[in-house]
C-alpha positions in Angstrom: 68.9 214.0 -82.1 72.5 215.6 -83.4 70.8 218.4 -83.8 71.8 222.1 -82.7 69.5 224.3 -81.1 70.6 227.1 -80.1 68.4 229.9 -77.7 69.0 233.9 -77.7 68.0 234.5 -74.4 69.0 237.0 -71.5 67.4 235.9 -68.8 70.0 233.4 -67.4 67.1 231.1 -67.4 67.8 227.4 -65.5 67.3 224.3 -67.7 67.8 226.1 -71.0 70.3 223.9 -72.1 69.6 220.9 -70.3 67.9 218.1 -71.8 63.5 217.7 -71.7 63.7 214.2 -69.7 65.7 216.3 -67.3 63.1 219.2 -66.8 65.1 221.0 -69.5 64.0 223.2 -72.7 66.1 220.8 -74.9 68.7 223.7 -76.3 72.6 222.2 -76.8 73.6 226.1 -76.9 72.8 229.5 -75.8 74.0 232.5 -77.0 77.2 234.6 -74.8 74.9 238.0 -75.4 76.6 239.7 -72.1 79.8 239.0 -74.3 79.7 241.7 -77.6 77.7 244.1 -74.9 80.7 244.4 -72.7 83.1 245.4 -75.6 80.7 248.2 -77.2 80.7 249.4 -73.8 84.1 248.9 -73.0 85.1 251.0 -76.5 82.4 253.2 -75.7 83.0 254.6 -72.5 86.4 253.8 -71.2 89.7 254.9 -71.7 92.5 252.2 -72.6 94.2 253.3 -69.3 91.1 252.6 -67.9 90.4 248.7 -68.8 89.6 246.5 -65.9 91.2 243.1 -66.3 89.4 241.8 -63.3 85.8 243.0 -65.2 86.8 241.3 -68.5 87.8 238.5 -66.9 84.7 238.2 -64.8 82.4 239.0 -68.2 84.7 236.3 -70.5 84.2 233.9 -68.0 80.7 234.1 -66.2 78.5 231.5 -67.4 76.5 228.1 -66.0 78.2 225.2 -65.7 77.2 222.3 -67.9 75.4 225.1 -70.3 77.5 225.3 -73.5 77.5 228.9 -74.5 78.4 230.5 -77.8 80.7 233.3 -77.7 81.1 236.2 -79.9 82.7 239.9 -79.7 79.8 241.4 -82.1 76.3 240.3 -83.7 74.8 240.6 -87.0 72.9 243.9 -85.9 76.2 245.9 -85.4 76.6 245.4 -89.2 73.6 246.3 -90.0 72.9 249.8 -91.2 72.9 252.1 -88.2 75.5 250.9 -86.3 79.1 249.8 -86.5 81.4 246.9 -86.0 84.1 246.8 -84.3 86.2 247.8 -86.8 84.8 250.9 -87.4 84.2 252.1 -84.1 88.0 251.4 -83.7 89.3 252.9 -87.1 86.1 255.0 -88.4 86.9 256.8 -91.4 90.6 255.8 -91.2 89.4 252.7 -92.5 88.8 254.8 -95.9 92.1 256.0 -96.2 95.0 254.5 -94.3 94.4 251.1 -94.7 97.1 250.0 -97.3 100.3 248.4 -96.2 102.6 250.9 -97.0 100.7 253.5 -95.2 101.2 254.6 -91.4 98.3 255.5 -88.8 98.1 255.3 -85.2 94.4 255.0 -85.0 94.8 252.0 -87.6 97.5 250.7 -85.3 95.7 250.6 -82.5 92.7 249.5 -84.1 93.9 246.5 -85.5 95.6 245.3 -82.6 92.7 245.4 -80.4 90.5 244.1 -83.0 92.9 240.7 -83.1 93.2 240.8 -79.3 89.6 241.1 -78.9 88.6 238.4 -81.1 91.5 236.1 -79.5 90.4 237.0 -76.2 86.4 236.0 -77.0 87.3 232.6 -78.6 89.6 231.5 -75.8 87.8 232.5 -73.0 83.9 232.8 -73.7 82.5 229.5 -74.3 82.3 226.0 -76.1 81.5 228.0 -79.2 82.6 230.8 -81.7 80.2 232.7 -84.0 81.3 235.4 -86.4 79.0 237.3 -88.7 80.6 237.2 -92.1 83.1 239.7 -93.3 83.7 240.9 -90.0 86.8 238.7 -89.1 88.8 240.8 -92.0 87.1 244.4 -90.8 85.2 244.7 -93.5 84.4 248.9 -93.6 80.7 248.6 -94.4 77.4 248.4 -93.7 74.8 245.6 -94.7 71.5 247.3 -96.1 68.7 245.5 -97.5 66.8 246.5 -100.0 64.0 248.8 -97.9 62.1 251.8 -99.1 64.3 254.1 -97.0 67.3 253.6 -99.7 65.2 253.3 -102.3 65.1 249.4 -102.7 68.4 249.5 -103.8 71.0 246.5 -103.3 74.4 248.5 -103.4 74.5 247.9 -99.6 73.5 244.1 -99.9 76.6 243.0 -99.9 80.1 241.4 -98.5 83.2 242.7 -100.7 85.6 239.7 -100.3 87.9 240.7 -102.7 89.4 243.7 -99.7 90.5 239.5 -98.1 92.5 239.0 -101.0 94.3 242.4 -101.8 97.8 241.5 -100.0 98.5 245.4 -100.7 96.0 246.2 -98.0 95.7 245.2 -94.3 92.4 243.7 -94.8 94.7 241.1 -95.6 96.1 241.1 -92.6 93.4 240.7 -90.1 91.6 237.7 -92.4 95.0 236.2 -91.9 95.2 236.2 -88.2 91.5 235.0 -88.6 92.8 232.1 -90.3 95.4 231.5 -87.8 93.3 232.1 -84.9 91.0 229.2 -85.8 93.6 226.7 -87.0 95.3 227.1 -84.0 91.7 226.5 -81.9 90.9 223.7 -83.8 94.8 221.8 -83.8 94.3 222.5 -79.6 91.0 221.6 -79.0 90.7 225.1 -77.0 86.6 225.2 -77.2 86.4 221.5 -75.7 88.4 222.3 -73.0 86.5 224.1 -70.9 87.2 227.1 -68.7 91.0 228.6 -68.6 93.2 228.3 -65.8 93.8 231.6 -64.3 97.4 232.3 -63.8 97.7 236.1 -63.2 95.8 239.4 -63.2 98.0 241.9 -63.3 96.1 245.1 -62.6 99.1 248.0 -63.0 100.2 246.7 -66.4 96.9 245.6 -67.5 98.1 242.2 -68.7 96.5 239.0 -67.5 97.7 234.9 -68.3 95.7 232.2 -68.6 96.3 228.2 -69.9 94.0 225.6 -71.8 96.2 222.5 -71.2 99.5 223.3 -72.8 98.9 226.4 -74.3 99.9 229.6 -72.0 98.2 232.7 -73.2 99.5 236.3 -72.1 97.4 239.3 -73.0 98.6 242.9 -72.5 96.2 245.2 -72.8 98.5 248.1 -72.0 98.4 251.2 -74.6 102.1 251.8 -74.1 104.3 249.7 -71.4 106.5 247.2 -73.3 108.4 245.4 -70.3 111.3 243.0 -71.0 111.9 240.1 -68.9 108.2 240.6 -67.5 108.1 237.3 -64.9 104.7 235.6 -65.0 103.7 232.0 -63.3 102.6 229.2 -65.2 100.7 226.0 -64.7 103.4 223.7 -65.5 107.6 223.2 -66.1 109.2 222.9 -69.3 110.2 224.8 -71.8 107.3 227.4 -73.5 107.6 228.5 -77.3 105.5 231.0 -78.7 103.1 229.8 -81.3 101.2 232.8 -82.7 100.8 236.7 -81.6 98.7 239.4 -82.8 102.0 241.1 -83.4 103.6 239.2 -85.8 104.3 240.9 -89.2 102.0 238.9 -91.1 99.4 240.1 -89.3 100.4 243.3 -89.5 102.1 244.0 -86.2 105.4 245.1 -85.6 107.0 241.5 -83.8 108.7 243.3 -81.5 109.5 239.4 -80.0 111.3 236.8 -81.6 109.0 234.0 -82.6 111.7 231.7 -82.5 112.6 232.2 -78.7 112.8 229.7 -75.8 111.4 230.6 -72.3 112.7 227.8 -69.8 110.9 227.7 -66.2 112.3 228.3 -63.1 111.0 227.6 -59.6 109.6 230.9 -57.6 107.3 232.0 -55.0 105.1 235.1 -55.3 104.7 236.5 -52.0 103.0 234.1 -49.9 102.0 231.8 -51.8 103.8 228.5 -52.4 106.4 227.8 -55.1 105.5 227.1 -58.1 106.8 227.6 -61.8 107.8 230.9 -63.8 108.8 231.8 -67.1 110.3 235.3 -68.5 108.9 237.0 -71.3 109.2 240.2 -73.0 105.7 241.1 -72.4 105.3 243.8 -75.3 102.1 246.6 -75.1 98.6 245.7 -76.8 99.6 242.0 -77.4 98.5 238.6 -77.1 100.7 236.2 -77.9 100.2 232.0 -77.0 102.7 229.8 -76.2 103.0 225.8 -76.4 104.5 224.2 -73.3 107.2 220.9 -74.3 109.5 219.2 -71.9 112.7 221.2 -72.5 114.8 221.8 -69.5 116.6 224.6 -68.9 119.9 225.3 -70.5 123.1 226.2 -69.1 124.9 230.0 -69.6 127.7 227.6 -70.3 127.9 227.9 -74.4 131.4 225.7 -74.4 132.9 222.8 -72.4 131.1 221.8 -69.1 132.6 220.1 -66.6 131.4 217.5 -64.3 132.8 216.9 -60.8 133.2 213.3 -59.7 134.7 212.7 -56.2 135.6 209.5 -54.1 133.7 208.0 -51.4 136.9 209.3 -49.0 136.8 212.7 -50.3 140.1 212.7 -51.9 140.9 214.5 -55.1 138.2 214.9 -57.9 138.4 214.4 -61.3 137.5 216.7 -64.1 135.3 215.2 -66.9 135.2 217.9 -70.6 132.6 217.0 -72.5 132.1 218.2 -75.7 130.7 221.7 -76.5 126.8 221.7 -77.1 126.1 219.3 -74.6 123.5 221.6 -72.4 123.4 220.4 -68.4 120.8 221.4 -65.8 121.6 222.9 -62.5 119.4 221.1 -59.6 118.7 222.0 -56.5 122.0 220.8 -54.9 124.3 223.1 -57.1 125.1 219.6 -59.7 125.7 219.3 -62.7 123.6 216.3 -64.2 123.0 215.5 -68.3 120.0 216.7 -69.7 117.5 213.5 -71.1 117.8 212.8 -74.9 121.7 213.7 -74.9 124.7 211.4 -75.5 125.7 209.7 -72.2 128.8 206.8 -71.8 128.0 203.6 -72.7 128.1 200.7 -70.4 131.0 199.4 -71.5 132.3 203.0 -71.2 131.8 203.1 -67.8 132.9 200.0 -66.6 136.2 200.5 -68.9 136.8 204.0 -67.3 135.7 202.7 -63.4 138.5 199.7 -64.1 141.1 201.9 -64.9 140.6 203.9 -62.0 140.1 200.9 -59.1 143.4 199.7 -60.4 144.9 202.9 -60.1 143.4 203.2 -56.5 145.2 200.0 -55.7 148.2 200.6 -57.0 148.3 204.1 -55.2 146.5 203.6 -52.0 146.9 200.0 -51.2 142.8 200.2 -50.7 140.1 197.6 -51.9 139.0 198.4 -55.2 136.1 200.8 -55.0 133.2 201.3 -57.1 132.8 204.7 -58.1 129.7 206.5 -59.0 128.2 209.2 -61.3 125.1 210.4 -60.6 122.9 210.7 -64.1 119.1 212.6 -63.9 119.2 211.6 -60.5 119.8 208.0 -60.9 123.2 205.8 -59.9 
């Protein structure tokens, strides 16, 4: 009991993680082994023009119910001695040369972008689980070789060189970085217990797709080159979304083409026929993936100054013009009105009634009238 178990199998075989009273095999995992398959062969044989986000999606996501599955973008046999990671199938020999910080290299470029974005994409989307093989979060450039009597039993192959993790002058660095990052931020979140992601959109023309686990919104563009700004996208739920981490922030070696410090506020749409729902606007940049965290912010006013409130009688005489301070943001609902946003400084009671008395005895005095109460409508309450 406690134990973990976990089966290589590729049979899709019923009961394998289900326990023995049940008519189980007893297993708490199984590996994802469709999972790394699909991105050799994705790398392999496709263009990046040609990348299917309804297949990856389909492949990320296409696993039992109830059977926790391990996921992982590549095993310990792609580091073994005839064949490569991928790293190397994304850099090759670039890897060699134009991997210090100061250099420039579009195959590096490229390859480290889809190398975080691929590793995001697995650990989000593939399972309950995440297995790495060692050295391969950071790209290491090598091979693993055992002593064998093909190489001459010799060890120079037997061997993980950590110390490329530690050089900040190279982007190693970088990637083991993200790494870091990439787990800390799976762990704070709870993404593996979650379950399966919410799908939000597929776009198929610019090759991006969204997807939540609870509050976190995920965008991935997959795009070689189209970097769209104000790129409009549904999410699961209002409020205000703050990006936590991309693959294309500097320290990771990217170029941040998007502030990290930005605000994207929702706003009520409707795609086509289907019903209204929530949107945010984003500058959706090319080979990116970039999570944000949902709060409760409300959407600010263009209004940068005074705002002004309109209050009207009951008999539809004159209104009255209330400046409030500058920085106070309102919201704009529905019915065109003005109304304070929550957490910001509102009259107190004694306010109120101070400013309504003034005002009944200046309807009196004007009008001859009975003193009217007169109302300000506050987050949609009297």
């Amino acid at each position: 009991p406690g134990a973990v178990a976990i089966a290589e199998d590729m049979s899709g075989m019923p009961g394998l993680c289900r326990p023995v009273d049940e008519g189980g095999l007893g297993f708490s995992h199984r590996l994802a082994m469709g999972i790394p398959d699909y991105w050799i062969k994705l790398l392999k044989e496709k263009k990046d023009e040609e990348w299917s986000m309804g297949d990856m999606w389909h492949t990320l996501t296409n696993r039992r119910y109830g059977e926790p599955h391990v996921a992982y973008c590549e095993s310990h046999d792609q580091a073994l001695v005839g064949d490569k990671t991928l790293a190397f199938r994304l850099m090759d020999a670039e890897m060699y040369w134009k991997m210090a910080v100061d250099q420039q290299s579009l195959v590096v470029d490229r390859g480290m972008a889809l190398h975080k974005m691929i590793r995001l994409m697995t650990i989000s989307t593939g399972g309950q689980a995440y297995l790495n093989f060692m050295g391969n979060e950071f790209g290491h450039p090598e091979w693993i070789d055992f002593p064998r009597e093909g190489n001459g039993w010799s060890y120079a192959y037997a061997r993980r060189q950590w110390s490329l993790a530690d050089n900040g002058l190279l982007r190693y660095a970088q990637l083991g970085e993200f790494d870091r990052a990439m787990i800390a931020l799976v762990k704070k979140y709870g993404i593996l217990r979650d379950g399966y992601p919410y799908n939000l959109q597929m776009d198929t023309q610019n090759q991006t797709m969204a997807f939540s686990h609870g509050d976190l919104l995920f965008v991935f563009n997959w795009h070689p080159s189209a970097s769209i700004p104000d790129y409009e996208l549904p999410v699961q739920a209002p409020g205000k979304y703050v990006p936590l981490l991309s693959t294309d922030e500097r320290r990771f070696g990217g170029q941040e083409r998007q502030a990290m410090d930005g605000e994207h506020f929702s706003f009520p749409a409707q795609d086509g026929d289907n019903p209204e729902r929530p949107h945010i606007r984003i500058y959706n940049t090319s080979r990116t993936a970039t999570v944000y965290l949902r709060t409760d912010g409300r959407q600010p006013s263009a209004d940068t100054g005074l705002r002004t409130v309109r209050r009207k009688d009951e008999a539809g005489s004159n209104s009255t013009e209330r400046k409030q301070e500058a920085g106070r943001k309102p919201e704009r609902n529905g019915d065109g009105k003005s109304y304070c946003s929550k957490g910001k400084r509102r009259k107190t009671r004694s306010e109120s009634d101070s400013s309504e008395r003034k005002q009944g005895r200046k309807s009196r005095k004007g009008t001859g009238l009975e003193d009217r109460k007169k109302t300000i409508t506050i987050n949609g309450r009297d």
